[in-house]
ZAKOL-53906 format. One record per residue (C-alpha): z, y, x; residue in three letters. Coordinates in steps of 0.2 Angstrom, whole numbers, padded with zeros to 4 digits, always signed. Example, Ala and Ser with C-alpha at 12.3 -4.5 7.8 and 13.67 -1.06 7.14 Angstrom:
! residues 2
+0039-0022+0062ALA/+0036-0005+0068SER/
END
This chain:
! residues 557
+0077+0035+0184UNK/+0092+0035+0172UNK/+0095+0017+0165UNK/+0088+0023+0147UNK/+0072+0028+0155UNK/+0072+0011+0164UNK/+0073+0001+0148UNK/+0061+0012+0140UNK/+0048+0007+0153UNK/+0052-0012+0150UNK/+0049-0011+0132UNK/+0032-0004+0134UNK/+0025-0012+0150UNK/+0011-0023+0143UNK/+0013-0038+0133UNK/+0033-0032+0127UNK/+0037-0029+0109UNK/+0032-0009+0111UNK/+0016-0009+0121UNK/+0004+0002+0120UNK/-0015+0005+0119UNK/-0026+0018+0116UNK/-0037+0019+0100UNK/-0046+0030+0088UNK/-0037+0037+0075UNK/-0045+0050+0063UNK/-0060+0054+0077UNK/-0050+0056+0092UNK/-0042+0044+0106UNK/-0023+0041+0106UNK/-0008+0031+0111UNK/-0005+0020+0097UNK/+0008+0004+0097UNK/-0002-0011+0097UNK/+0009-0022+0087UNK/+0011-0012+0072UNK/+0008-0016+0056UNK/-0008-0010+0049UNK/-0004-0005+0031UNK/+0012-0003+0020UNK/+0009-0017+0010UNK/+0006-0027+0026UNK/+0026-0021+0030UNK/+0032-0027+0011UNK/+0022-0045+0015UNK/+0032-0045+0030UNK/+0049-0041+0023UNK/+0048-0062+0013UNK/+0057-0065+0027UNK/+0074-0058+0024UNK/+0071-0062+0005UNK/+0091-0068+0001UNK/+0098-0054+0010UNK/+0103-0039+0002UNK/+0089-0022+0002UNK/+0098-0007-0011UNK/+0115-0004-0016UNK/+0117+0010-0026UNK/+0135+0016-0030UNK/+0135+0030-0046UNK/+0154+0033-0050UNK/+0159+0016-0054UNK/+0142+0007-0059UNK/+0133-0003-0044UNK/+0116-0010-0043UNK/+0111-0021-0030UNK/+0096-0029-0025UNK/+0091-0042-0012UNK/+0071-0040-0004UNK/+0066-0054-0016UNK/+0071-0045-0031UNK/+0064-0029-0025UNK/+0045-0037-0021UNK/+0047-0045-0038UNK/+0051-0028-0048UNK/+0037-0022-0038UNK/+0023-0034-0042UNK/+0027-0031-0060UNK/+0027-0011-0057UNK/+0009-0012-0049UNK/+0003-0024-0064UNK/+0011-0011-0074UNK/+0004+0004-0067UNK/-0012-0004-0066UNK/-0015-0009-0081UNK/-0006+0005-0090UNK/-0011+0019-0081UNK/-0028+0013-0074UNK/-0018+0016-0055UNK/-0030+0011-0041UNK/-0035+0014-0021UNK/-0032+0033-0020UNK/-0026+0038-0037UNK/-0010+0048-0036UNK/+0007+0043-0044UNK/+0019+0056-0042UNK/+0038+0055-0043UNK/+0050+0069-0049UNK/+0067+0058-0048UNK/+0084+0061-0039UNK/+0087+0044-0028UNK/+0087+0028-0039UNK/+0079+0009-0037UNK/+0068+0016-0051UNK/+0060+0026-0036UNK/+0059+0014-0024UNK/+0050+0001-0030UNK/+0038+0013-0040UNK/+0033+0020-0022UNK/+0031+0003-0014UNK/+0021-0004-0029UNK/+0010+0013-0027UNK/+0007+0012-0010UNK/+0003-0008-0012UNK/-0011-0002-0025UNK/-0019+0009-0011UNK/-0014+0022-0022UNK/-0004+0036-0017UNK/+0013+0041-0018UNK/+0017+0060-0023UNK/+0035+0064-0020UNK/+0042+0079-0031UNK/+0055+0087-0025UNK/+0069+0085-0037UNK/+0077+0101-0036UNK/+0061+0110-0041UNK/+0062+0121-0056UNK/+0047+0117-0070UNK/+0038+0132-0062UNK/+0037+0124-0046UNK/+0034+0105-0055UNK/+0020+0112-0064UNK/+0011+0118-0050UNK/+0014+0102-0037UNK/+0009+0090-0053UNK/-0008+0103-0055UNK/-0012+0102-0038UNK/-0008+0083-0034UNK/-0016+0077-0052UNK/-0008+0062-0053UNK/-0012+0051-0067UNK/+0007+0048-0073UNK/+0022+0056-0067UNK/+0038+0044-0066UNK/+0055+0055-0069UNK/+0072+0056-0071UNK/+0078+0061-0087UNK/+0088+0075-0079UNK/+0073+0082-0072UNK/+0061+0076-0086UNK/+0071+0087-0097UNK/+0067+0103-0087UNK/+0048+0102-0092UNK/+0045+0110-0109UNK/+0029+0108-0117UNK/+0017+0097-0111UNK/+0014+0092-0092UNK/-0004+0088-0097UNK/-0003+0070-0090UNK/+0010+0055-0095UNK/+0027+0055-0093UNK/+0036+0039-0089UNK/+0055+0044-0090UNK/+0064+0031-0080UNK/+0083+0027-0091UNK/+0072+0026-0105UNK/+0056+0017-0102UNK/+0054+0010-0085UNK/+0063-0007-0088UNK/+0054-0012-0103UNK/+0036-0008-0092UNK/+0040-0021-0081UNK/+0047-0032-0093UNK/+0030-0034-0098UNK/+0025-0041-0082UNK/+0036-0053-0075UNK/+0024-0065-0067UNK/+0015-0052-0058UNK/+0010-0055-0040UNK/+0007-0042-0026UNK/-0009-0034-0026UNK/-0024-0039-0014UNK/-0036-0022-0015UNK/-0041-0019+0004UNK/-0033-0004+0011UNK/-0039+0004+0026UNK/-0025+0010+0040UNK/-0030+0029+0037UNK/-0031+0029+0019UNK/-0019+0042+0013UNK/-0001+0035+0006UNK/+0010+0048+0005UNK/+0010+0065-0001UNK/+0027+0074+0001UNK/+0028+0093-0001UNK/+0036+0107+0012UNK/+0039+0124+0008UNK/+0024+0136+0009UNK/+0023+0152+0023UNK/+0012+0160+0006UNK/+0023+0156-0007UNK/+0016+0141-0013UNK/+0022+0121-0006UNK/+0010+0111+0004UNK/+0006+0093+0001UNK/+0007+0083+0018UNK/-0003+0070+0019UNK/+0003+0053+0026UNK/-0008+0037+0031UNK/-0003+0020+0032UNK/-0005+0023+0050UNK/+0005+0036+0051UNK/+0019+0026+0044UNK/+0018+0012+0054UNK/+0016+0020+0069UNK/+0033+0028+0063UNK/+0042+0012+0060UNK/+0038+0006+0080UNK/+0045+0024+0087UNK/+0062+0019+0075UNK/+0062+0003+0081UNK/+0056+0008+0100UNK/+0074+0020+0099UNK/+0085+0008+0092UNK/+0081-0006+0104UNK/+0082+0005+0119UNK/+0099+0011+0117UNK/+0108-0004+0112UNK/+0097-0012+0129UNK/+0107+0003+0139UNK/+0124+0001+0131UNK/+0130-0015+0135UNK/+0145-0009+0129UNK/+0137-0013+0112UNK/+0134-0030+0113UNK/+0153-0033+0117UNK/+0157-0025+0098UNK/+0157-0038+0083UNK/+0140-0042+0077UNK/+0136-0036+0058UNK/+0121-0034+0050UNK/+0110-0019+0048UNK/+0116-0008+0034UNK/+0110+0011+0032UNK/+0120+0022+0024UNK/+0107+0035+0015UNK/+0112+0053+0010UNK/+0095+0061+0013UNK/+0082+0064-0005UNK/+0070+0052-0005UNK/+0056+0066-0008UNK/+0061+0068+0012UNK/+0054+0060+0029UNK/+0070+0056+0032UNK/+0075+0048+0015UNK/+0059+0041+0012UNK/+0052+0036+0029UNK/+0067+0034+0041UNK/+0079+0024+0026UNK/+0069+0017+0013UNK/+0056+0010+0023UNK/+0062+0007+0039UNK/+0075-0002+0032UNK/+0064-0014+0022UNK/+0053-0016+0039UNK/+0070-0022+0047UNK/+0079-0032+0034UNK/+0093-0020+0034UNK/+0104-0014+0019UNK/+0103+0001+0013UNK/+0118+0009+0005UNK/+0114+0028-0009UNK/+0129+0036-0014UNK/+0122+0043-0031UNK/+0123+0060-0039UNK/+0130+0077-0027UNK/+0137+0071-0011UNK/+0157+0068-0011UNK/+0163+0067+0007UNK/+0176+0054+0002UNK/+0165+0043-0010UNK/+0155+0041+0005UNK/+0169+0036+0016UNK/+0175+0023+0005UNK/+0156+0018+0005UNK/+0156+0017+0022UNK/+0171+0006+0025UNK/+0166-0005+0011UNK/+0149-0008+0015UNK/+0152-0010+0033UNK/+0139+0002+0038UNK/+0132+0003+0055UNK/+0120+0016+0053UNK/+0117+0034+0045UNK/+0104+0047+0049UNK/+0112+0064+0044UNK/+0109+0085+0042UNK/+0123+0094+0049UNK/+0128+0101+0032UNK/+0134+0083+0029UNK/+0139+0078+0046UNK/+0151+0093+0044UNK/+0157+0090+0026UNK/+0161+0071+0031UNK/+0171+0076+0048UNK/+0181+0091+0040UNK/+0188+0080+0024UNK/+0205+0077+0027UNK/+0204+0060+0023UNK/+0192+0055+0036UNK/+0202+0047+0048UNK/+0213+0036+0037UNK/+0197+0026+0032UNK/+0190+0008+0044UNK/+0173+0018+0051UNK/+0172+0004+0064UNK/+0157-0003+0058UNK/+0146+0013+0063UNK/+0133+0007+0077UNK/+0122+0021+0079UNK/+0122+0037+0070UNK/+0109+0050+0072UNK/+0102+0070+0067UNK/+0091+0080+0062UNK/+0084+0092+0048UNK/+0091+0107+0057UNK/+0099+0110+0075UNK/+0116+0099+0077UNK/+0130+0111+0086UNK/+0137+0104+0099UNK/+0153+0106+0096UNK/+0151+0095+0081UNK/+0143+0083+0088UNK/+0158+0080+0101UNK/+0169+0080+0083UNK/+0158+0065+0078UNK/+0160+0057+0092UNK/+0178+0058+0092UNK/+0176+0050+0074UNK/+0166+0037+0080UNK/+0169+0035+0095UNK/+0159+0016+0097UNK/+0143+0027+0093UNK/+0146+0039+0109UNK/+0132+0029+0117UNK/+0120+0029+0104UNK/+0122+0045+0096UNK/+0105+0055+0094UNK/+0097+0071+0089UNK/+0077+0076+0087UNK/+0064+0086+0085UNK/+0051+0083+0069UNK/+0045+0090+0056UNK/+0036+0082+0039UNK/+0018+0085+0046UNK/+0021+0075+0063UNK/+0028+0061+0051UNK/+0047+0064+0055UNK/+0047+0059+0074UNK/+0041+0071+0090UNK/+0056+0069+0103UNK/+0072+0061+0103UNK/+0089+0065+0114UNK/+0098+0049+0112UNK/+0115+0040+0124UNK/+0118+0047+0139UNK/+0103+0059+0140UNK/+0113+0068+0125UNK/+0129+0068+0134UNK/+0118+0074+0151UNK/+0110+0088+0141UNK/+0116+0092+0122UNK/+0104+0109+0122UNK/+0089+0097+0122UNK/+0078+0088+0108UNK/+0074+0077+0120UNK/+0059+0068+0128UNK/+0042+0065+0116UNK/+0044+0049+0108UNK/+0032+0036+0118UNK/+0014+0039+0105UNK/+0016+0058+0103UNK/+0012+0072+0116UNK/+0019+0088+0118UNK/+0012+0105+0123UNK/+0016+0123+0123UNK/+0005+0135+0119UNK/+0003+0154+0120UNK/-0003+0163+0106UNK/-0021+0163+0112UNK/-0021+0144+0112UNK/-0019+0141+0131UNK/-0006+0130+0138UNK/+0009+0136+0148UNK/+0017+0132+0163UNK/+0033+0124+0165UNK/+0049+0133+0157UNK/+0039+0143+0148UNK/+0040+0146+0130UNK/+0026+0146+0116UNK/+0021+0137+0101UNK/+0024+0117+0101UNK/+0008+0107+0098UNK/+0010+0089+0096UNK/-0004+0074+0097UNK/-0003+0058+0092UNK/-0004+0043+0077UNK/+0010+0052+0070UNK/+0000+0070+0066UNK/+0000+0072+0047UNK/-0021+0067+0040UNK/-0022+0085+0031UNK/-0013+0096+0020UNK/-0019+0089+0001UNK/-0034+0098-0007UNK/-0032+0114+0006UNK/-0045+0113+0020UNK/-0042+0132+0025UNK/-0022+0127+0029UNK/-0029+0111+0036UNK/-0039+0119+0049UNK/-0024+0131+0053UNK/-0012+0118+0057UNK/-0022+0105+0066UNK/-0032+0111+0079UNK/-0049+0103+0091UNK/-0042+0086+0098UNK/-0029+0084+0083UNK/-0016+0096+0091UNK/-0005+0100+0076UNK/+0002+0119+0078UNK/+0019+0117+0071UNK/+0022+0135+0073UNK/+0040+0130+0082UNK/+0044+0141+0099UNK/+0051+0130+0111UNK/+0047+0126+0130UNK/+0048+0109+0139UNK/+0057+0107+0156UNK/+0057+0092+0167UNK/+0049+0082+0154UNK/+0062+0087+0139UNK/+0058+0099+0126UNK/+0070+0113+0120UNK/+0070+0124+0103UNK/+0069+0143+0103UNK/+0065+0145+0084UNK/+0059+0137+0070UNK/+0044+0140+0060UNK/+0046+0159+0064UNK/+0056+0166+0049UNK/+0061+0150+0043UNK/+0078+0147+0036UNK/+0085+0130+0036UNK/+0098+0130+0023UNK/+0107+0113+0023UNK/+0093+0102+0030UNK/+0081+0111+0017UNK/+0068+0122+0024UNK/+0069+0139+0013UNK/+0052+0151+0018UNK/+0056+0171+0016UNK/+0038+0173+0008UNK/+0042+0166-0009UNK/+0058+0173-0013UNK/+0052+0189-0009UNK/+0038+0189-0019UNK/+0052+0182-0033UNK/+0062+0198-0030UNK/+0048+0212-0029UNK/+0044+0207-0044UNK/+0058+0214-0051UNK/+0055+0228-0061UNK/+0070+0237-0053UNK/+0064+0232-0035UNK/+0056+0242-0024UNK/+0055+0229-0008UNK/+0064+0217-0003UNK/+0066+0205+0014UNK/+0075+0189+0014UNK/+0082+0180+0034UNK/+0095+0167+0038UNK/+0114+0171+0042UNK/+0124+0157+0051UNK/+0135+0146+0043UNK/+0146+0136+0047UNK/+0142+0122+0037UNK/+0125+0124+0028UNK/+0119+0130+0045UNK/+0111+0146+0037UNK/+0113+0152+0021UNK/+0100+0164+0011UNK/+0104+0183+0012UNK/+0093+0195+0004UNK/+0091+0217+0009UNK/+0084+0226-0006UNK/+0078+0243-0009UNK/+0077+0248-0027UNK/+0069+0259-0034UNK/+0073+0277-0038UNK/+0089+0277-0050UNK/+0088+0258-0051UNK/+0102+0246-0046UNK/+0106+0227-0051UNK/+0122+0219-0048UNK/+0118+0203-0038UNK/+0123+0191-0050UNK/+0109+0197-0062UNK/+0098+0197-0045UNK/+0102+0176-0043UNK/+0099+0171-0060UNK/+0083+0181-0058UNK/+0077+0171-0041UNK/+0086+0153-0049UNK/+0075+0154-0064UNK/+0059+0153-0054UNK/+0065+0145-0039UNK/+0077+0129-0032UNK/+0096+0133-0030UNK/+0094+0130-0012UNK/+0083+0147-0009UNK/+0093+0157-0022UNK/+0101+0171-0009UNK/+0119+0170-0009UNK/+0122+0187+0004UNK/+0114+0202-0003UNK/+0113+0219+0003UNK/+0106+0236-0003UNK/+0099+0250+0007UNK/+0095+0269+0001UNK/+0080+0269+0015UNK/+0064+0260+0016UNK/+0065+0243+0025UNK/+0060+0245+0046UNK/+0042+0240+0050UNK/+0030+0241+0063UNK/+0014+0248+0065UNK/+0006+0235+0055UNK/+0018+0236+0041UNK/+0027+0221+0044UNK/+0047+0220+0040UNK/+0056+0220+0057UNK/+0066+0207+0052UNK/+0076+0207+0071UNK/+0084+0225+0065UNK/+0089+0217+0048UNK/+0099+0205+0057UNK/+0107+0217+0064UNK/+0118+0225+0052UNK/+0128+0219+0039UNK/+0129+0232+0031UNK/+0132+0233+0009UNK/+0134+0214+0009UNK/+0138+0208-0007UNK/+0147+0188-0005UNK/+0143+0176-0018UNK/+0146+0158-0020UNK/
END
């Protein structure tokens, strides 16, 4: 047994801080942790305790707000007054949030969440097309936005707008006495709707419990206790408080969930470099701040190593750094490492997804080291499976599709049974749709999502942006894959056919996609071919023979 696995079983032998117990969640028995919390607002209430200390600091170019965990419950009272008496906001009404990452969002989520109501997070580089129909599908009764992204909706949105620079201070001005709310909430009552791209063109609206939340917050804490418990090493490096340095969209898992509330759950700091990512802002963030943590993509792990300023800057304070949103080369990980080299014990990667509430399997310290090809072993309250594509389990070293169980599996996809049933199968096995097999206990990736492209840590599905280009009048068909990239991981690339005597230069082609899409799925590789695209019998695109050739590419960008 490697010390890691050792310490693990410590921490969940009955009566330690992680032990376990089997209940039922959503109909079915599972491995739960049975000293979570058992509701957000239960996690708030619990965060009085680190009420001087510091919660947000948010850095915009030269302005900087900061607030300690008593402020932050006290804007959030008077935001839940606010929205419940302004807006009529109570247990299961939706608020949605359409905002880059801003205080403003923060405590509007939290005073949702306390209401029992529940939070939609907009994705804030939608364009209105794709606003329009999350808002219609979601129907919140107010929408809190940005005035960047407020400004993209023309016309009316057919429910309020509240646009935060403008009008979200004096709302709570007008209730500065306000106290928490006290409305029951049940542990499985939806929280959280947060939207992931759509295999038919349209995004789906993940539903989150309270549960699924907490139950969340114990796997993070479960990972963070048994690597510093492993790494003696640690203990011997100068003692500084928790503070998280956050470069993920708060309309993410791993913004929303695995900073934001994890770090108000453990009195930690969190530190948001504002507006587009600058690799040396962040540095200076880093040294200032003394930060000790950062969950990263690769497309800014790889943006922050390669600056050439990144080894004249103090990053002693880093603890524990960890990845995920995409697959994390090795090679840059060892580059990481060598950047931080206090963190080579307690550097990790994982395997999630938004549906399975961020965690499913974490390669953390020396198992990493051991075995960088890994995602690691299933995190202590999930189970793993593969599956072939009649449903039966595998054998060992086999690969099919991953199915996970657990607390941790999403409640349902909002206001879509059919899709609901599809993913989540008898016995709450979620289908991810993921290829991967699992050997001696360990879990390893063959592909993602099937034609999935994961642009930068943002999933980008073929479907849509085809069905953007074919509707093209000069477009005869078109198929859309990933290309590697060094930095983004993959980047979009589009084959066209056009039709007889039509061509369009691919600039025109990308304003075409931008206008109805986000920037991240626009295609920047394009190529055009004189013959009908490959397919099978079926008539499916054979997308393997696309990737193939590289032929007529045009570069963009």
């Amino acid at each position: 047994m490697s010390r890691l696995a050792a310490v693990e079983a410590q921490l969940l032998a009955p009566g330690a801080p992680f032990e376990l117990a089997e209940e039922e969640v959503l109909g079915e028995r599972v491995r739960v942790f049975a000293n979570r919390a058992r509701s957000l607002r239960d996690v708030l209430l619990r965060a009085r305790e680190f009420a001087g200390a510091e919660y947000m600091v948010f850095r915009d170019g030269e302005r900087e707000r900061r607030y300690t965990f008593g402020d932050h419950e006290k804007l959030v009272a008077s935001a839940a007054a606010a929205l419940s008496d302004q807006f009529d906001i109570g247990p299961g009404d939706r608020v949605a949030i359409l905002a880059a990452n801003c205080p403003e969002w923060i405590i509007s989520f939290w005073a949702t969440v306390s209401l029992g109501a529940i939070c939609a997070g907009l994705n804030g580089w939608w364009t209105e097309d794709e606003i329009r129909y999350a808002v219609g599908h979601s129907k919140p009764k107010v929408v809190i936005a940005d005035r960047r992204r407020a400004a993209r909706i023309t016309g009316d949105l057919g429910v309020p707008l509240l646009v935060v620079e403008d009008e979200f201070d004096d709302l709570l001005a007008g209730y500065p006495a306000a106290e928490l709310p006290t409305q029951p909430i049940a542990e499985y009552d939806p929280a959280i709707i947060l939207y992931t791209s759509g295999t038919t063109g349209r995004a789906k609206g993940v539903v989150h419990t309270h549960g699924n939340v907490t139950n969340m917050l114990m796997v993070s804490f479960f990972h963070g206790a048994r690597l510093m418990m492993a790494n003696p090493k640690q203990a011997e490096l100068p003692q500084l408080a928790n503070s998280i340095l956050v470069t993920s969209p708060l309309f993410h898992v791993s913004g929303l969930h695995c900073a934001a509330v994890t770090a108000l759950a453990a009195g930690a700091k969190t530190v948001w470099p504002m507006g587009r990512f600058d690799p040396e802002t962040t540095l200076g963030l880093i040294e200032r701040e003394k930060v000790t943590g950062w969950g990263y993509t690769a497309t800014v792990l790889h943006r922050l190593i390669g600056h050439a300023e990144a080894g004249h800057y103090d990053l002693s304070s880093f603890r524990s750094v960890g990845g995920g949103g995409s697959p994390i080369p090795a090679p840059l990980i060892e580059k990481a490492k060598a950047l931080f080299p206090q963190c080579s014990h307690t550097m990790g990667v994982g395997y999630g997804l938004t549906e399975g509430t961020a965690f499913a399997t974490l390669n953390a310290g020396e198992e990493l080291t051991d075995d960088p090809a890994s995602v690691g072993r299933p995190v202590p309250v999930v189970e793993v499976e593969i599956r072939d594509d009649r449903g039966r389990s595998v054998g060992e070293g086999e690969e099919g599709e991953i199915h996970l169980r657990g607390p941790l599996v999403m409640r349902e996809y909002w206001d879509d049974a059919e899709a609901t049933t599809a993913a989540i199968k008898p016995g709450r096995w979620l289908n991810t749709g993921d290829v991967g097999r699992l050997h001696n206990g360990k879990l390893y990736i063959a592909s993602r999502k099937r034609d999935l492209i994961l642009r930068g840590g943002e999933n980008v599905y073929p479907f849509e942006i085809e069905q953007r280009l074919e509707a093209h009048p000069a477009i005869e068909e078109a198929a859309v894959i990933g290309v590697d990239h060094a930095e983004l991981g993959q980047e979009v690339k589009a084959v066209i056919v056009f039709e007889t005597d039509q061509e369009v230069a691919p600039e025109a082609l990308q304003r075409w996609v931008a206008d109805a899409l986000a920037y991240y799925k626009v295609p920047s590789l394009w190529e055009t071919r004189k013959e009908p695209l490959p397919r099978n019998a079926t008539g499916k695109v054979l997308k393997n023979a696309l990737r193939d050739t590289q032929d007529s590419m045009f570069i963009e960008e």
